[in-house]
C-alpha positions as CSV (number, residue, x, y, z in Angstrom):
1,X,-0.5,41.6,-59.8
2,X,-0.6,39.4,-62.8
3,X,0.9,36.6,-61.1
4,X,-1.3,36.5,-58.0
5,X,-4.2,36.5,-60.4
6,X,-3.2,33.6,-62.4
7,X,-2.5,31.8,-58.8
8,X,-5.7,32.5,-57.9
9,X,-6.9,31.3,-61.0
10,X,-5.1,28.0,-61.1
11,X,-6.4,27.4,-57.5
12,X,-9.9,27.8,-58.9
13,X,-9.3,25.7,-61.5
14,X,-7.7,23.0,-59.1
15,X,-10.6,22.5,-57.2
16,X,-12.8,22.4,-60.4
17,X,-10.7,19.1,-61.4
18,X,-11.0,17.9,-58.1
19,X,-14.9,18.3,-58.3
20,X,-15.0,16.3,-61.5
21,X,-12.6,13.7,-60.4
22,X,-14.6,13.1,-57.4
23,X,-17.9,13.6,-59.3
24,X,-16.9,10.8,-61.7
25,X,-15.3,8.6,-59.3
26,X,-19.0,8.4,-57.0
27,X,-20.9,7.9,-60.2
28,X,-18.5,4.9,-61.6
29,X,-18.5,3.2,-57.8
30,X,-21.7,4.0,-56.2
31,X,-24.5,5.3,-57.0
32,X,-25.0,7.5,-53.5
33,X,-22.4,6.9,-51.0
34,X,-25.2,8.0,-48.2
35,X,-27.0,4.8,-49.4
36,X,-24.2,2.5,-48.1
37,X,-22.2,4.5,-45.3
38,X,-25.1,3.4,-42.4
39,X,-24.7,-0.2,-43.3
40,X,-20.9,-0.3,-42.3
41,X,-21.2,2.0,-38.5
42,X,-22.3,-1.5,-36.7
43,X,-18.4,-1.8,-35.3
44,X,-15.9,0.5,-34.7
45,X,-13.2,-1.3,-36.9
46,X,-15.4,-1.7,-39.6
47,X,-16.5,2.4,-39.4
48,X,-13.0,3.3,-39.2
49,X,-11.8,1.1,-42.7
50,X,-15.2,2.1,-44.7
51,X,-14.4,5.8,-44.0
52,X,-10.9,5.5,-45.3
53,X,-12.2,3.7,-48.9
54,X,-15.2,6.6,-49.1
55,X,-13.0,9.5,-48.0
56,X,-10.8,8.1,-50.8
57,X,-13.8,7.9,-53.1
58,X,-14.6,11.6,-52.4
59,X,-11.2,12.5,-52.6
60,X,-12.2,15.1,-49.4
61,X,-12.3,14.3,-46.1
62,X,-14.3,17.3,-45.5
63,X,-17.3,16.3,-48.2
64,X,-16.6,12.4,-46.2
65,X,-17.8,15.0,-42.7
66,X,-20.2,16.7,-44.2
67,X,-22.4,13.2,-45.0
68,X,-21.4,12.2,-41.6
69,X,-22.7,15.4,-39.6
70,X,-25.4,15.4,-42.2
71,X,-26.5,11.4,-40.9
72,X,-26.1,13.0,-37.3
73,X,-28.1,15.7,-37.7
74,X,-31.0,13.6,-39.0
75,X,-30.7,11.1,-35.7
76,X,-29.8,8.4,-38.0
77,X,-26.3,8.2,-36.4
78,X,-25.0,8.7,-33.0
79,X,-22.4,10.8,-32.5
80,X,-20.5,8.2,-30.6
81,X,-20.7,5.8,-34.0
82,X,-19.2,8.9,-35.1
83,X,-16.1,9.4,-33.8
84,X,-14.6,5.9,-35.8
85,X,-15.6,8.0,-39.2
86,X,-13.7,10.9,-38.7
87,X,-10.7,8.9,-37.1
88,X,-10.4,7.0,-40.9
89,X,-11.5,10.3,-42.9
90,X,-8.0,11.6,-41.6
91,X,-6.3,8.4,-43.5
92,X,-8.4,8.8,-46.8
93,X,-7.9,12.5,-47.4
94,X,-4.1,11.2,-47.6
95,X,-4.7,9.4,-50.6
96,X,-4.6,12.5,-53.0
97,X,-1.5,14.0,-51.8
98,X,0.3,10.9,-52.7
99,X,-1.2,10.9,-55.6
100,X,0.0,14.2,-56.3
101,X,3.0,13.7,-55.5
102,X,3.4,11.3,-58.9
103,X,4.9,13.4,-61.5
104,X,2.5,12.7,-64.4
105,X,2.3,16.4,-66.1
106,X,3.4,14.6,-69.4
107,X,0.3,12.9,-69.5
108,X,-1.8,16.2,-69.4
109,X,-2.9,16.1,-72.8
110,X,-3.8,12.2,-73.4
111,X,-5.7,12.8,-70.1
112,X,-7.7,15.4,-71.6
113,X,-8.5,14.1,-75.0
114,X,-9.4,10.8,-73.7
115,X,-11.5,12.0,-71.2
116,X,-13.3,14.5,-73.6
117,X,-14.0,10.7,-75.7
118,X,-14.8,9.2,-73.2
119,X,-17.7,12.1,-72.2
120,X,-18.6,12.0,-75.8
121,X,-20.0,8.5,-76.1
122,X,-22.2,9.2,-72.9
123,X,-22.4,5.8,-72.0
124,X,-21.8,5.0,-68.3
125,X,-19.5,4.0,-67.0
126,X,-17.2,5.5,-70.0
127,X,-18.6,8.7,-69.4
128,X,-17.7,8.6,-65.8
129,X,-14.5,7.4,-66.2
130,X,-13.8,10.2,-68.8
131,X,-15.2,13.2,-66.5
132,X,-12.7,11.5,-63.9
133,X,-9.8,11.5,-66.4
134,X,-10.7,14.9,-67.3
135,X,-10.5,16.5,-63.6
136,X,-7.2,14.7,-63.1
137,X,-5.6,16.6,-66.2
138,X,-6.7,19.6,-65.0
139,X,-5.2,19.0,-61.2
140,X,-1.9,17.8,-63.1
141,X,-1.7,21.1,-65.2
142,X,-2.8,23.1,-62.4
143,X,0.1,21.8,-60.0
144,X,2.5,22.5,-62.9
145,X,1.1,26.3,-63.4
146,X,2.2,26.4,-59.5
147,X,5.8,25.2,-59.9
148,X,6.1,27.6,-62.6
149,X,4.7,30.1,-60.4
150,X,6.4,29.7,-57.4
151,X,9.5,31.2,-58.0
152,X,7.5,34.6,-59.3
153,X,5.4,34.7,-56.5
154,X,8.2,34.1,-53.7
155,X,9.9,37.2,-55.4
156,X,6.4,39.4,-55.2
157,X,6.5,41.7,-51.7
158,X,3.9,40.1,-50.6
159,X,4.6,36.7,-51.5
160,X,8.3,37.3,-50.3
161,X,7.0,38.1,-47.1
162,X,5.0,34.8,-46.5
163,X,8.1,32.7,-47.9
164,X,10.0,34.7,-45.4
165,X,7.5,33.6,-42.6
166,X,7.4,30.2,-43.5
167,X,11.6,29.8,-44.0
168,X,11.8,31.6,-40.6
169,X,9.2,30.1,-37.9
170,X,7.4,26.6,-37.9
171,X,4.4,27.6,-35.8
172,X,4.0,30.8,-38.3
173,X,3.8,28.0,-41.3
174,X,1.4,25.9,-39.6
175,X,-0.5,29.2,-39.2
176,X,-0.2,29.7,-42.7
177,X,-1.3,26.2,-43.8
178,X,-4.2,26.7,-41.1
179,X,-5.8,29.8,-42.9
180,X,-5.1,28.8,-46.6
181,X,-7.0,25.6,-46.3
182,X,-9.9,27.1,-44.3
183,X,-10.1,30.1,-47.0
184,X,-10.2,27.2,-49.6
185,X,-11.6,24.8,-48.6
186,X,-9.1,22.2,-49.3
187,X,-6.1,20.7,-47.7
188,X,-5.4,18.8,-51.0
189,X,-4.9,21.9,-52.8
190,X,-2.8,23.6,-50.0
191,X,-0.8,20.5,-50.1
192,X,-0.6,20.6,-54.0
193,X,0.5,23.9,-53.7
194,X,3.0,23.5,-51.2
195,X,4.5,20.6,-53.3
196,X,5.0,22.9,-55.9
197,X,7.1,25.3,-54.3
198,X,9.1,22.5,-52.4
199,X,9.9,21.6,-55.7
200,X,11.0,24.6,-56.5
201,X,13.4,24.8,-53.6
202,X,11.3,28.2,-51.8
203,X,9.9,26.1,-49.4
204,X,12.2,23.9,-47.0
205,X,11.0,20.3,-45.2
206,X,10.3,21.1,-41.9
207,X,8.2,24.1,-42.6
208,X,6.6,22.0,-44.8
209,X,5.7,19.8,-42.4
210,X,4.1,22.4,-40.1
211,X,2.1,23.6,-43.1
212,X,0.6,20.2,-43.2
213,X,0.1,20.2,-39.8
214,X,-1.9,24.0,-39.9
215,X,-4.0,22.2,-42.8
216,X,-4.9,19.4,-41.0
217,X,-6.7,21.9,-38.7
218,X,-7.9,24.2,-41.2
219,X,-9.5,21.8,-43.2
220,X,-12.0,20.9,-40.2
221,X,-14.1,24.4,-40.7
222,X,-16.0,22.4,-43.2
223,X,-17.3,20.5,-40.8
224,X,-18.0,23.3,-38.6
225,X,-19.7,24.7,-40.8
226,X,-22.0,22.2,-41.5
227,X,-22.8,21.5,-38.6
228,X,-24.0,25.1,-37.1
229,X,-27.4,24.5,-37.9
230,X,-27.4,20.4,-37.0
231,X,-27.8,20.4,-33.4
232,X,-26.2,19.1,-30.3
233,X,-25.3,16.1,-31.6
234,X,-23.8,17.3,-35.2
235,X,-22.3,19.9,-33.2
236,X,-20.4,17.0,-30.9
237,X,-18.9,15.1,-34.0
238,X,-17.7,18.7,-35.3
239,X,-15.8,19.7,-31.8
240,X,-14.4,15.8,-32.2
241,X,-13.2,16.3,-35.4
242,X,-11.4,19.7,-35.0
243,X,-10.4,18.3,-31.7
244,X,-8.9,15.1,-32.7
245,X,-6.3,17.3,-35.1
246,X,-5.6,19.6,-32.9
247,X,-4.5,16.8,-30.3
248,X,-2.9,14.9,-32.9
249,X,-0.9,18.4,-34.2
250,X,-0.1,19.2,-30.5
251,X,1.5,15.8,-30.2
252,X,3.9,16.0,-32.9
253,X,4.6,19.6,-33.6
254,X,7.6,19.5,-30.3
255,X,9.4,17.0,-32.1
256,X,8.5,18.2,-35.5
257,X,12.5,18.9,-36.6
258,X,13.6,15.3,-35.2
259,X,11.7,14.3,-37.6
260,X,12.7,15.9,-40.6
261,X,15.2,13.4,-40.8
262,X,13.4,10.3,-40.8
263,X,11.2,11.9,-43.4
264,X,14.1,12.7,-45.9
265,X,15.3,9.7,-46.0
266,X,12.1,8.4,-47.4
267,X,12.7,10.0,-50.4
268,X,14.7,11.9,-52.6
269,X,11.3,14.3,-54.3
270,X,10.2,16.6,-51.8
271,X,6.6,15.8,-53.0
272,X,7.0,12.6,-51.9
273,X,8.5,13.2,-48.7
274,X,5.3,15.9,-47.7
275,X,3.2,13.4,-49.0
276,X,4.6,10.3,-47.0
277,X,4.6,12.3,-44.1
278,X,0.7,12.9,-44.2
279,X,0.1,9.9,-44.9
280,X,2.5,8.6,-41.8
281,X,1.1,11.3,-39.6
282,X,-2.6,10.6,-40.1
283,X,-2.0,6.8,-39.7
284,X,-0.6,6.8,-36.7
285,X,-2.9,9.2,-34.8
286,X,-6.0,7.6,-36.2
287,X,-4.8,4.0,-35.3
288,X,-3.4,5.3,-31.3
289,X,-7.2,7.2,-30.9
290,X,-9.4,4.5,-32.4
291,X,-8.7,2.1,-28.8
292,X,-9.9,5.3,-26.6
293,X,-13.1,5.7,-28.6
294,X,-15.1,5.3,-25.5
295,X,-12.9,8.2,-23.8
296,X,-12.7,10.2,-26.4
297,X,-16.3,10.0,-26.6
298,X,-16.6,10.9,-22.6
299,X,-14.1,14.1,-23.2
300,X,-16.2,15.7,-25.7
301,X,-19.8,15.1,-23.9
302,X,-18.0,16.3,-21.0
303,X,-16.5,19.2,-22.8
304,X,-19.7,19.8,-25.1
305,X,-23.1,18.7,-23.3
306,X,-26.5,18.7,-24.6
307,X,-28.8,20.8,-23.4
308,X,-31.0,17.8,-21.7
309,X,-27.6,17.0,-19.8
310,X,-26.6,20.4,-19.3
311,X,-30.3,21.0,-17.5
């Protein structure tokens, strides 16, 4: 019981440090993304690149979707101008788990004590850059607490039951990777986790895959979330987005063991190879949707009419 609760723990504490390293990482580049995101929805090209750079920014696609539906909500974007910014969103959120995937746990306590300088002199943008420096310590000991973890956990009943799940069926992984990052919140921290026990050899490379896939799904509830309250419109951009990775997972999932292979050889850390092939994944279905914007667009006001087109 100890175990779980220190789990728990550490996955409340990594989203802390991803809060601060997101927090500092606005307030050192922009002063209010919402300010600037408009300015760059003229063209779909130019939508799709600026929501990569501010999803990497926020380090969250779904905080990136939540300004968005927010913007669509209010009228001041259309839903079709939309569609460009999730597409990149997909690519930005992949920016973390490669992070993550850089073994930097030695630097744990220089990144804490210059942080906590940094904060001290309270003069931007040092104090930014040291909440920032902070947050990443924290994420870096937090995905060490998992890998220490992992092995304990996987021996639990309960644990050894979800292991067994996982080792044993692909779609119940992606199941798996669905839920956990719609419980938290966060497909960086499912991924962080999952790196851990990859690490740790409880977790093999296919079923990791699918548990990237399932959080690639999960992590749209955000979105739909936000956007219960927003109207038709907001509504439209958060079917889009939750239907955009579900077409995208139900593309690759059939050929999800051909492609173990390829991935392996990327690499020789099994962080690295999860995070490559998140970042590969998302890359190529954003780029092979972004020309059928205009379809896309069609399917989901087809799918999901307003209520002036529905009457």
């Amino acid at each position: 019981m100890m175990i779980f609760i220190l789990f728990v723990l550490l996955i409340v504490l990594f989203l802390a440090g991803m809060s601060m390293l997101r927090k500092g990482l606005i307030s050192l580049t922009f002063e209010k993304i919402e300010k600037r995101l408009l300015f760059f929805t003229d063209h779909p090209l130019k939508a799709f690149l600026v929501s990569i750079v501010f999803t990497g920014i926020l380090q969250s696609s779904s905080a990136f979707m939540v300004i968005v539906i927010g913007f669509v909500s209010i009228g001041a974007l259309s839903f079709k101008r939309s569609i460009p910014l999730i597409l990149g969103t997909n690519i930005g959120s992949t920016f973390t788990t490669e992070f993550l995937a850089v073994k930097l746990e030695f630097l744990i306590f220089a990144l804490f004590a210059l942080g906590a300088f940094l904060v001290i002199t309270r003069k931007p943008p040092f104090q930014h850059v040291g909440v920032s420096l902070i947050g990443l310590g924290v994420i870096f000991f937090c995905i060490s607490g998992f890998s220490r973890l992992a092995v304990p956990l996987s021996q639990l009943d309960s644990g050894a039951y979800i292991v067994h799940l996982v080792e044993h069926s692909s779609l119940y992984a992606l199941i798996i990777g669905m839920v956990l990052t719609a419980i938290i919140h966060s497909s960086s921290a499912c991924v962080g986790i999952l790196m851990s026990f990859m690490d740790q050899g409880v977790v093999g490379l296919t079923e990791a895959m699918s548990v990237v896939l399932g959080s690639n799904v999960g992590t749209c509830i955000t979105a739909v979330m936000a956007a219960v309250k927003g109207g038709a419109a907001a509504k439209q951009t958060a079917y889009a987005h939750v239907l955009f990775n579900v077409i995208g997972v139900a593309a690759v999932y059939p050929v999800l063991s051909s492609l173990t292979g390829i991935i392996s050889g990327l690499s020789a850390s099994p962080a690295q190879q999860i995070a490559h092939f998140s970042l590969l994944f998302n890359i190529v279905t954003s780029i092979l949707f972004l020309p059928l914007t205009n379809i896309f667009h069609s399917f989901i006001m087809f799918l999901f009419p307003n209520q002036n087109q529905a009457r």
